[in-house]
Biotite code that builds the C-alpha atoms (Angstrom):
import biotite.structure as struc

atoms = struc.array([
    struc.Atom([0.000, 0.000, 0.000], chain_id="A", res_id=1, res_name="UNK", atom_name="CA", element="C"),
    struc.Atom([1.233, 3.609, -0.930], chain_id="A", res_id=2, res_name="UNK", atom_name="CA", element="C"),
    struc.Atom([2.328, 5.611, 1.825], chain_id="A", res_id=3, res_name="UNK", atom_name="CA", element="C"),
    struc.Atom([-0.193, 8.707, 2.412], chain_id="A", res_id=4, res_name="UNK", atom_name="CA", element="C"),
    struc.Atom([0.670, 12.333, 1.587], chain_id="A", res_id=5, res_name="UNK", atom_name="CA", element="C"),
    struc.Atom([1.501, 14.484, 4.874], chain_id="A", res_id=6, res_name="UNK", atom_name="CA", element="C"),
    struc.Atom([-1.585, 16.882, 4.393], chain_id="A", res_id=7, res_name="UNK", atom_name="CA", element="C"),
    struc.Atom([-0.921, 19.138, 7.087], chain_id="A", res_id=8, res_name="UNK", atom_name="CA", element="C"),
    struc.Atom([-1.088, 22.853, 6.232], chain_id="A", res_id=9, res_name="UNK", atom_name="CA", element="C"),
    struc.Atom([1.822, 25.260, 6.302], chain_id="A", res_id=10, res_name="UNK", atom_name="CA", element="C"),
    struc.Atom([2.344, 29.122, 5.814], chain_id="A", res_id=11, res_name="UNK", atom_name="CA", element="C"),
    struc.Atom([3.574, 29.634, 2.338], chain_id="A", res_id=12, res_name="UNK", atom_name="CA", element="C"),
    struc.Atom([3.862, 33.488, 3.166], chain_id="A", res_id=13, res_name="UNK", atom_name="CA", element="C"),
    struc.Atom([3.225, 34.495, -0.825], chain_id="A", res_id=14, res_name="UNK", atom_name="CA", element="C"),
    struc.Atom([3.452, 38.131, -2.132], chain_id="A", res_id=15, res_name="UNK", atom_name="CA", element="C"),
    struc.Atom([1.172, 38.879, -5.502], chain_id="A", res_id=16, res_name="UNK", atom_name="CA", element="C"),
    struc.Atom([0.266, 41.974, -7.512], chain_id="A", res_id=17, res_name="UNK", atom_name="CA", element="C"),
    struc.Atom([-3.074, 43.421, -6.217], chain_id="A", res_id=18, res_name="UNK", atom_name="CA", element="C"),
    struc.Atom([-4.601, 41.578, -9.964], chain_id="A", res_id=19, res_name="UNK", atom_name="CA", element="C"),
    struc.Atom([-3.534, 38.364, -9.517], chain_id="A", res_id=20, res_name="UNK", atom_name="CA", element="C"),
    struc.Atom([-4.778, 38.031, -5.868], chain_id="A", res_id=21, res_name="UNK", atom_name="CA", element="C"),
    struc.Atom([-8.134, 39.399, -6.775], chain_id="A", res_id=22, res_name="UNK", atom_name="CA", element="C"),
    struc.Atom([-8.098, 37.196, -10.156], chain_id="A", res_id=23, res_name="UNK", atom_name="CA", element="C"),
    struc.Atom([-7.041, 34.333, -7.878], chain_id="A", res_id=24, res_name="UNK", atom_name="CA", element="C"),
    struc.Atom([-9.788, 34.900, -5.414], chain_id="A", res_id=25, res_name="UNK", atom_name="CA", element="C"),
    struc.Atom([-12.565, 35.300, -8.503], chain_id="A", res_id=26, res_name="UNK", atom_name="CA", element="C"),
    struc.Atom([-11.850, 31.977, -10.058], chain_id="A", res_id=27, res_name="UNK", atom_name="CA", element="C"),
    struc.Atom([-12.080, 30.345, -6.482], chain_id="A", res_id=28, res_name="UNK", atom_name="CA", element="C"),
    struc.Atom([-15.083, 31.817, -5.683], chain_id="A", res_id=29, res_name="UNK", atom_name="CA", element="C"),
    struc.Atom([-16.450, 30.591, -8.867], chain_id="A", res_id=30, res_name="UNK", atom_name="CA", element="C"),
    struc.Atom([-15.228, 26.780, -8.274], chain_id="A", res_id=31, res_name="UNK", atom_name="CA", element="C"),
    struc.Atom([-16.850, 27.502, -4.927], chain_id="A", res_id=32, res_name="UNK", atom_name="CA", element="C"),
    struc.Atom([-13.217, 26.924, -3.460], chain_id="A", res_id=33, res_name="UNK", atom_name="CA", element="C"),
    struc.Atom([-11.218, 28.578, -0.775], chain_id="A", res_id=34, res_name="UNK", atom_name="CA", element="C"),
    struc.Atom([-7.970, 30.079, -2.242], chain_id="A", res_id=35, res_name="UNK", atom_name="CA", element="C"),
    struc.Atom([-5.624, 27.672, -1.042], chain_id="A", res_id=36, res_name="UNK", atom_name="CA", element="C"),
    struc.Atom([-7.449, 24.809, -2.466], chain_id="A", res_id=37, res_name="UNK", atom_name="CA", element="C"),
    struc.Atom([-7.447, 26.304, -5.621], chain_id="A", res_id=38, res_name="UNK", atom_name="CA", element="C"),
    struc.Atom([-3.777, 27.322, -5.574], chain_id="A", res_id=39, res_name="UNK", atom_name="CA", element="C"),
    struc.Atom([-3.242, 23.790, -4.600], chain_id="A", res_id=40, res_name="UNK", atom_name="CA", element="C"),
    struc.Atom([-4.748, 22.350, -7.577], chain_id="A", res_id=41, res_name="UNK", atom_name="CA", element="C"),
    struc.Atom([-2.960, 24.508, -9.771], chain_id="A", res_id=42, res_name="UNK", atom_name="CA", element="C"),
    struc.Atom([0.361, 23.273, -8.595], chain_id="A", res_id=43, res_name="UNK", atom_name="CA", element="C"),
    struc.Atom([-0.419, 19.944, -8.578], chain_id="A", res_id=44, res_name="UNK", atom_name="CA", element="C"),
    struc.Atom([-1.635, 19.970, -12.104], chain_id="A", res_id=45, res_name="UNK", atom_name="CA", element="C"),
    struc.Atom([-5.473, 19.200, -11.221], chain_id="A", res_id=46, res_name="UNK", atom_name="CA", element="C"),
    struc.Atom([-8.278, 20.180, -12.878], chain_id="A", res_id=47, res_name="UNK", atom_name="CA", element="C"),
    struc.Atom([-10.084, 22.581, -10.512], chain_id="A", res_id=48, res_name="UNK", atom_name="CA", element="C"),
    struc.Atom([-14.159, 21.474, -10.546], chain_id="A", res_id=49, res_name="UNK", atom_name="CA", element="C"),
    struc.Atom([-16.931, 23.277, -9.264], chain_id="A", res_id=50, res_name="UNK", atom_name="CA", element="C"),
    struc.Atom([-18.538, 21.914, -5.686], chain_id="A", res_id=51, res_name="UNK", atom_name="CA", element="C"),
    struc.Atom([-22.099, 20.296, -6.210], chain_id="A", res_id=52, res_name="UNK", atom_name="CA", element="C"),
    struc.Atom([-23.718, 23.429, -4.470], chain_id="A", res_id=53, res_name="UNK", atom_name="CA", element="C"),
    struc.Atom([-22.163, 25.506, -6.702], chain_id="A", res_id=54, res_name="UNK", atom_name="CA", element="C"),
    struc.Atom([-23.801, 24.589, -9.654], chain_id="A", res_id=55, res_name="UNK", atom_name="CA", element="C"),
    struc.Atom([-27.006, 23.053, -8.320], chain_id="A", res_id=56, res_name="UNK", atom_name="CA", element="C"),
    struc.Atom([-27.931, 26.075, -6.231], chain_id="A", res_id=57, res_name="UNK", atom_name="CA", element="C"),
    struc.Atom([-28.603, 28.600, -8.753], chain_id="A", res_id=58, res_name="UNK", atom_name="CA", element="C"),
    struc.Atom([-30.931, 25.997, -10.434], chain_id="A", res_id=59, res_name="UNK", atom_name="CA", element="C"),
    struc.Atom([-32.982, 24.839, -7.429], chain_id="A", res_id=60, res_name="UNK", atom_name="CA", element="C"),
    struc.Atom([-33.784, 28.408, -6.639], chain_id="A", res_id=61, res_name="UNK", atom_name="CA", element="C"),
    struc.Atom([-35.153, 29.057, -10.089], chain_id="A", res_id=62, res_name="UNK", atom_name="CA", element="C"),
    struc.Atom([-37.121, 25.909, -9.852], chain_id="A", res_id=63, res_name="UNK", atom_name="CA", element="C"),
    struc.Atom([-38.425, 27.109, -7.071], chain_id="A", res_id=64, res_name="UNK", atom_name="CA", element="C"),
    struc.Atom([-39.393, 30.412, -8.181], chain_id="A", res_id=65, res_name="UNK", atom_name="CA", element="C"),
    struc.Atom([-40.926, 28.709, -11.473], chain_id="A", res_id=66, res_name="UNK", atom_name="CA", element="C"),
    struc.Atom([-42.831, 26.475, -8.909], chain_id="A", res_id=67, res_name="UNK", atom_name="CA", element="C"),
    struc.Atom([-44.174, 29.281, -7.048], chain_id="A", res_id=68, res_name="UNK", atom_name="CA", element="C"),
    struc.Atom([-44.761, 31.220, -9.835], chain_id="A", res_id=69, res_name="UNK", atom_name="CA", element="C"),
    struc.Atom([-47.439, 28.481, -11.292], chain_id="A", res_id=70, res_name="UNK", atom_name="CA", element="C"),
    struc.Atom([-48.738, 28.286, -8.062], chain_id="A", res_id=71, res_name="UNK", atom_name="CA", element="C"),
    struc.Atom([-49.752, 31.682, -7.905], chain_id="A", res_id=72, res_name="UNK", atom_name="CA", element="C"),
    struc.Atom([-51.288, 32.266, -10.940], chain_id="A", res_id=73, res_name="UNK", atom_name="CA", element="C"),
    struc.Atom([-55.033, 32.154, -11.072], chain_id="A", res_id=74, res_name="UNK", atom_name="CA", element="C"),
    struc.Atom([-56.796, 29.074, -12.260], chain_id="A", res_id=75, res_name="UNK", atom_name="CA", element="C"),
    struc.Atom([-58.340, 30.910, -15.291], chain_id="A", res_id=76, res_name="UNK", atom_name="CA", element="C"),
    struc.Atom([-58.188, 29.959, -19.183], chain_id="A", res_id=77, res_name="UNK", atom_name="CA", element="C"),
    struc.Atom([-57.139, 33.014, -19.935], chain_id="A", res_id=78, res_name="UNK", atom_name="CA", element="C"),
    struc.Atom([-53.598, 31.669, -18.228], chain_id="A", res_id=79, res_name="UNK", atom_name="CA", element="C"),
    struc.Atom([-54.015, 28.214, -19.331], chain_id="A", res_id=80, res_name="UNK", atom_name="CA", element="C"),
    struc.Atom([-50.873, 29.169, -22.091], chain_id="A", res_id=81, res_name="UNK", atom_name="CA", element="C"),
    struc.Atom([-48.690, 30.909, -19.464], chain_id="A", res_id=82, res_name="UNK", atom_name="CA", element="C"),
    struc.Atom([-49.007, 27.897, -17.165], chain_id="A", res_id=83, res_name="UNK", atom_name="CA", element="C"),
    struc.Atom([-48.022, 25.752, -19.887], chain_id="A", res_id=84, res_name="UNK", atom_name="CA", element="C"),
    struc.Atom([-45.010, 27.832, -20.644], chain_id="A", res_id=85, res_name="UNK", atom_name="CA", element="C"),
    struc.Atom([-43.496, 27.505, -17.788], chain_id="A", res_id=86, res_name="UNK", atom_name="CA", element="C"),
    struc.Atom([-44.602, 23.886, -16.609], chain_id="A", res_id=87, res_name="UNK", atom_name="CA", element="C"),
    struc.Atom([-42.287, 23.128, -19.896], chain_id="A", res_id=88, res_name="UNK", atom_name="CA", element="C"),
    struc.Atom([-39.645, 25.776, -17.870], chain_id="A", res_id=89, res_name="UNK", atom_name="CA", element="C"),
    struc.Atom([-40.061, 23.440, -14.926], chain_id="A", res_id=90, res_name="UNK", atom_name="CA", element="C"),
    struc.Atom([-39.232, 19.957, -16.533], chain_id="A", res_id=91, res_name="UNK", atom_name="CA", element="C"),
    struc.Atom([-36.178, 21.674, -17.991], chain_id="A", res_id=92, res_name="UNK", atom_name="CA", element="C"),
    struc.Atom([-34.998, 22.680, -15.451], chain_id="A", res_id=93, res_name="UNK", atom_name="CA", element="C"),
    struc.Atom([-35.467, 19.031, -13.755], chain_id="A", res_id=94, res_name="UNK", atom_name="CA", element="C"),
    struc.Atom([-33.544, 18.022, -16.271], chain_id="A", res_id=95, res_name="UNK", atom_name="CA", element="C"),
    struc.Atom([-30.923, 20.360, -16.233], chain_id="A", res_id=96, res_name="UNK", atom_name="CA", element="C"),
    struc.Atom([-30.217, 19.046, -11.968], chain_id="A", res_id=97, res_name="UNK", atom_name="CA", element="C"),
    struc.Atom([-30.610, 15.298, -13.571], chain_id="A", res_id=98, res_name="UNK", atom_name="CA", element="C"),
    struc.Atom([-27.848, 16.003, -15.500], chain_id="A", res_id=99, res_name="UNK", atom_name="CA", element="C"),
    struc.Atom([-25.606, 17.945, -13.417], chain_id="A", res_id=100, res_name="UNK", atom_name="CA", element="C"),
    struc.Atom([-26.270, 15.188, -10.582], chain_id="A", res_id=101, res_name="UNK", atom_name="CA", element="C"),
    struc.Atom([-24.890, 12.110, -12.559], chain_id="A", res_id=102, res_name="UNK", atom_name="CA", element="C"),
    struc.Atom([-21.663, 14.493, -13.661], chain_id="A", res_id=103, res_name="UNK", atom_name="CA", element="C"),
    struc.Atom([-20.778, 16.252, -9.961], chain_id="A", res_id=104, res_name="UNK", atom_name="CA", element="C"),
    struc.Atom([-22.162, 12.868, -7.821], chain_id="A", res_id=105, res_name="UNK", atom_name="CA", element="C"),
    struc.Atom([-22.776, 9.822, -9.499], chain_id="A", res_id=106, res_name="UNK", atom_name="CA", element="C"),
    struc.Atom([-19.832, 9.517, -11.945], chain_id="A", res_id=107, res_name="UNK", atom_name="CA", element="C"),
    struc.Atom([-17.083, 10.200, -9.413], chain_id="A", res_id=108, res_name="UNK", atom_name="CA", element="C"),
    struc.Atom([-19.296, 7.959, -6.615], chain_id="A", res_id=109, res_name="UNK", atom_name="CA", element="C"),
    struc.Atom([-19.086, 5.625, -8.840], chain_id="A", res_id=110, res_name="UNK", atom_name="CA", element="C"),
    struc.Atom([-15.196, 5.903, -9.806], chain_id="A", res_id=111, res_name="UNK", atom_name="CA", element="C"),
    struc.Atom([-14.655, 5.327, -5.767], chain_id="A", res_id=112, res_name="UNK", atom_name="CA", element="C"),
    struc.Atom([-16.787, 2.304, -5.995], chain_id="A", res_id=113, res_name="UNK", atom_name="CA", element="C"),
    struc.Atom([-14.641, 1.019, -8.972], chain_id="A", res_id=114, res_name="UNK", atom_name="CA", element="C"),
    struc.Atom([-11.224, 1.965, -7.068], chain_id="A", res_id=115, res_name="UNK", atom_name="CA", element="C"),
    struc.Atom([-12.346, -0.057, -3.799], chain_id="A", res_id=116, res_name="UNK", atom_name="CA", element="C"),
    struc.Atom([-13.485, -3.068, -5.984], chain_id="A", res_id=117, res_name="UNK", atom_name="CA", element="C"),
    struc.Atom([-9.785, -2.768, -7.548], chain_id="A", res_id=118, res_name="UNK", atom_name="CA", element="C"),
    struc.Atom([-7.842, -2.586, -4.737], chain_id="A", res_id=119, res_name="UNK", atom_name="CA", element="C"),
])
């Protein structure tokens, strides 16, 4: 069995222009990453990806709004197109999380499946 990496953290004490920090801190904001995690992936050569809530939660509150949205309009025919509309807004959006689910959970869940089976 491989010996583990030491993960213990240490003060690396850096110095940046004022563009790079705030660049760095954008892009690790967007992963949904703290600064040294990014950094860390950088050096090591990995491919920084988003967390699960970072992508999912922008979504889910839409849906939700979409949701609420139907729910408040009157039961009328005069509405009958509207609530179509966005009923068909809903189910893509359904399928939009679907999607993002089996890329951010069940692909790599299943990659640590594989790896225990292997080992």
């Amino acid at each position: 069995m491989a010996k583990s990496i030491n993960r213990t953290t240490v003060e690396l004490g850096l110095r940046v222009r004022a563009e790079v920090k705030e660049r760095v801190e954008g892009e690790a904001a967007r992963y949904g990453l703290s600064v040294s995690a990014y950094v860390s992936d950088l050096i090591l050569g990995h491919e920084s990806k988003p967390k699960v809530g970072v992508e999912l939660g922008p979504l889910v509150l839409l849906g939700q709004r979409v949701v609420e949205a139907v729910s408040a309009l009157p039961d009328v025919p005069a509405n009958e197109g509207v609530r179509a509309d966005m009923t068909g807004m809903r189910r893509a959006i359904s399928d939009a999380l679907l999607a993002l689910r089996t890329t951010y959970y069940d692909a790599p869940l299943d990659e640590r499946r594989s790896e225990r089976w292997a080992g």
